[in-house]
C-alpha positions, 0 to 999 in steps of 0.5 A: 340690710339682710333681714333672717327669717325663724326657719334661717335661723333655726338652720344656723343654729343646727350643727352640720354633720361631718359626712355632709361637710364633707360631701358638700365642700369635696363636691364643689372644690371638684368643680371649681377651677380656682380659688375664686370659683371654689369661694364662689360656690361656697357661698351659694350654697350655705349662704344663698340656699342654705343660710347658715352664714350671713353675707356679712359673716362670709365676707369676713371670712373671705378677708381674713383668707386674704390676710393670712398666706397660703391658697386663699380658696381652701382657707375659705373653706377650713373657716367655713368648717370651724365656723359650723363644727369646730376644730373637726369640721375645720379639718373635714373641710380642709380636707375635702377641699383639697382632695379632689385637685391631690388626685387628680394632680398626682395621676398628672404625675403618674401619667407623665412618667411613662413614656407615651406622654414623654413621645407626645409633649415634645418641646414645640408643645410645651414652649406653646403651652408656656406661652399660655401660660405666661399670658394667664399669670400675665393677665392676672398680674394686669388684674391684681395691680389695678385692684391692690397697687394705687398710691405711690408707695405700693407703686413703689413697692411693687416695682423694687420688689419687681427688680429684687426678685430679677437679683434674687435667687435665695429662699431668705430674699423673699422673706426678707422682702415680704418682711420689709414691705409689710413693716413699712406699711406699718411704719408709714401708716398715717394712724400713729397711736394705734395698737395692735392688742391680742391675747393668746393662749399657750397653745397659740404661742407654741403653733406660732413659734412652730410656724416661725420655725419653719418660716425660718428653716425655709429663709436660712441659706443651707448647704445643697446636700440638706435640700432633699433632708428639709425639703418638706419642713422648708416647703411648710415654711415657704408657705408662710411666704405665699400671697396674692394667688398660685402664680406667686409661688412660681419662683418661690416653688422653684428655689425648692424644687428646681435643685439638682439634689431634688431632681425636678428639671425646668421642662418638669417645673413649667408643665406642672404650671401649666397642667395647673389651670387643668385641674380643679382647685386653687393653683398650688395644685401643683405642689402634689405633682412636685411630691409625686416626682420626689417621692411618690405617693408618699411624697404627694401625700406630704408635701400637700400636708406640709403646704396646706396644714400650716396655713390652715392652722394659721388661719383659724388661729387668725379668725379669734382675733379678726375684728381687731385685725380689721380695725387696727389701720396700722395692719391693714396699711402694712398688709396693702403694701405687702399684698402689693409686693406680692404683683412683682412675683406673677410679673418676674414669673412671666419674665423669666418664663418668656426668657425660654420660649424662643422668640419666633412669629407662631409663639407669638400668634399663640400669645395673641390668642390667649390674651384675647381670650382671656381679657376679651373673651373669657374662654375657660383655661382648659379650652384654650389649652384644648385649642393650642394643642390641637393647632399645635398636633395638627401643624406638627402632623402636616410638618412631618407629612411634607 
């Protein structure tokens, strides 16, 4: 049992300044790649060495990040922020803990505009960086499925929503996939007689009819010449449709982006993937890139807002009532099959990413080499990129010189 001392205590009940919210939260998120890693060094620093939470108090809200969609990392984080001051600091924190991978994906998009970029990725690179990344969300799903999918049912689960997705090609599949799996969790749960009971405010009803709002404009199956008009309302909804990590939303992201309305070419989609890993932060990182080819800064600006505001707001609107979510065995049996579904979007992205990467010996050297050094070795993302572009200039040099 963790046992506080007066001087932890004394530190908790102290009110966190915004500014060193703010600094604290910034400066870790630019040094953490991945949700993971940012959660990590979260609790470091205000449970281990500054003891504003208990151990038990975080991992609560680490669970709670887990049952709500959106980036898991940056939802740790606008908790941790409304757990020390408030509405404020849940806005400060979720703020800084974006900001840090929204510059740095937005320069990505402005760099890869010019020309020298456009000389240098030529298609031999990039079908070397997909293989890499096929192998990384290859390898998570490997990860995922042994840690979420166990019994029989969420066996099943994954493996139709697996075959769905290869048939889906529509925003209102994926919600209505989600929904299924999640409803027959609840209904199949051996707890019968147990009821979710909570209490809302008016302003909760309204952010909920808000969210589904948008949940609904993303799922309804709108003529193509309303996809640039929407496209920032359906991204907010397509958000209230992301679980398990980044590399679900692949095809989620696709189906609003890869459109001939938008712009966004498959060449354009993968390298944003695949820069992805790069950059610090959690792997939907990528949606400024996507904002940037749209429209700009402004459109980097909005699209980021309309990803992370409503799952934000969701997941402070999901912290008041944790403790009934938690021991309601109805939910949480609904919430383990649909967080099993969610393996059949990271194995279908590693599907119909192989599909374009011809079939050829030195693609396949390259996914030899990555696995191993992502199951094996545990080589950081970055250097395995490093690695794969150096080999590749080099052998694209010496190609040219004979």
């Amino acid at each position: 049992m963790q046992t506080i001392t007066s001087e932890e205590a004394a530190r908790r009940v102290q009110r966190e300044p915004l500014w060193t919210l703010f600094r604290v939260v910034c400066g870790l998120s630019a040094l953490s790649w991945g949700g993971l890693a940012l959660m990590a060094q979260l609790e470091h620093h205000y449970v281990e060495r500054e003891g504003r939470l208990s151990r038990m108090a975080f991992s609560d809200l680490i669970a709670l990040a887990w049952m709500v969609p959106g980036p898991v990392g940056c939802n740790v984080a606008v908790q941790l922020g409304h757990a020390l001051r408030g509405r404020a600091g849940a806005w400060v924190a979720g703020v800084a803990s974006v900001l840090p991978f929204f510059t740095l994906m937005t320069l990505f998009a402005i760099f890869y505009r010019t020309p020298i970029v456009h000389n240098i990725a030529s298609q031999t690179l990039l079908h070397h960086f997909s293989v890499v990344l096929a192998t990384l969300i290859a390898v998570t799903w490997y990860k995922q499925t042994r840690a979420l999918v166990h019994g029989k049912l969420e066996w099943t689960a994954a493996l139709l929503g697996s075959v769905a997705l290869l048939y889906a090609h529509s925003a209102a599949a994926y919600v209505m996939m989600l929904g299924a799996a999640f409803g027959t969790g609840w209904v199949a749960s051996p707890e019968r007689d147990s009821r979710l009971a909570l209490s809302f405010q008016r302003g909760d009803y309204r952010l909920l009819a808000a969210l589904g709002a948008l949940l609904v404009l993303f799922a309804l199956p709108l003529p193509h010449r309303y996809d640039l008009a929407l496209l920032w309302p359906r991204l907010a909804g397509a958000g209230m449709t992301l679980f398990g990590g980044g590399f679900s939303a692949l095809p989620v992201l696709k189906t609003l982006f890869v459109t001939p309305a938008i712009g966004v070419s498959d060449n354009d989609f993968t390298l944003a993937f695949t820069l992805s890993p790069l950059s610090p932060g959690p792997l939907l990182n990528v949606v400024p890139f996507f904002g940037y080819l749209v429209d700009g800064w402004l459109g980097a600006l909005i699209a980021t807002l309309a990803l992370f505001v409503p799952s934000g707001c969701l997941v402070v609107l999901a912290q008041r009532h944790l403790h009934q979510l938690k021991a309601n065995p109805r939910f949480e049996h609904g919430m383990r099959i649909l967080r099993a579904v969610t393996t059949a979007f990271l194995a279908v992205a590693v599907l119909r990413i192989a599909v374009r990467v011809p079939l050829e010996p030195i693609y396949l050297l390259t996914a030899t080499f990555s696995a191993m050094c992502f199951a094996k070795l545990k080589v950081p993302v970055y250097a395995v990129y490093g690695t794969v572009a150096v080999v590749c200039g080099l052998w694209l040099a010496y190609g040219a010189a004979t």
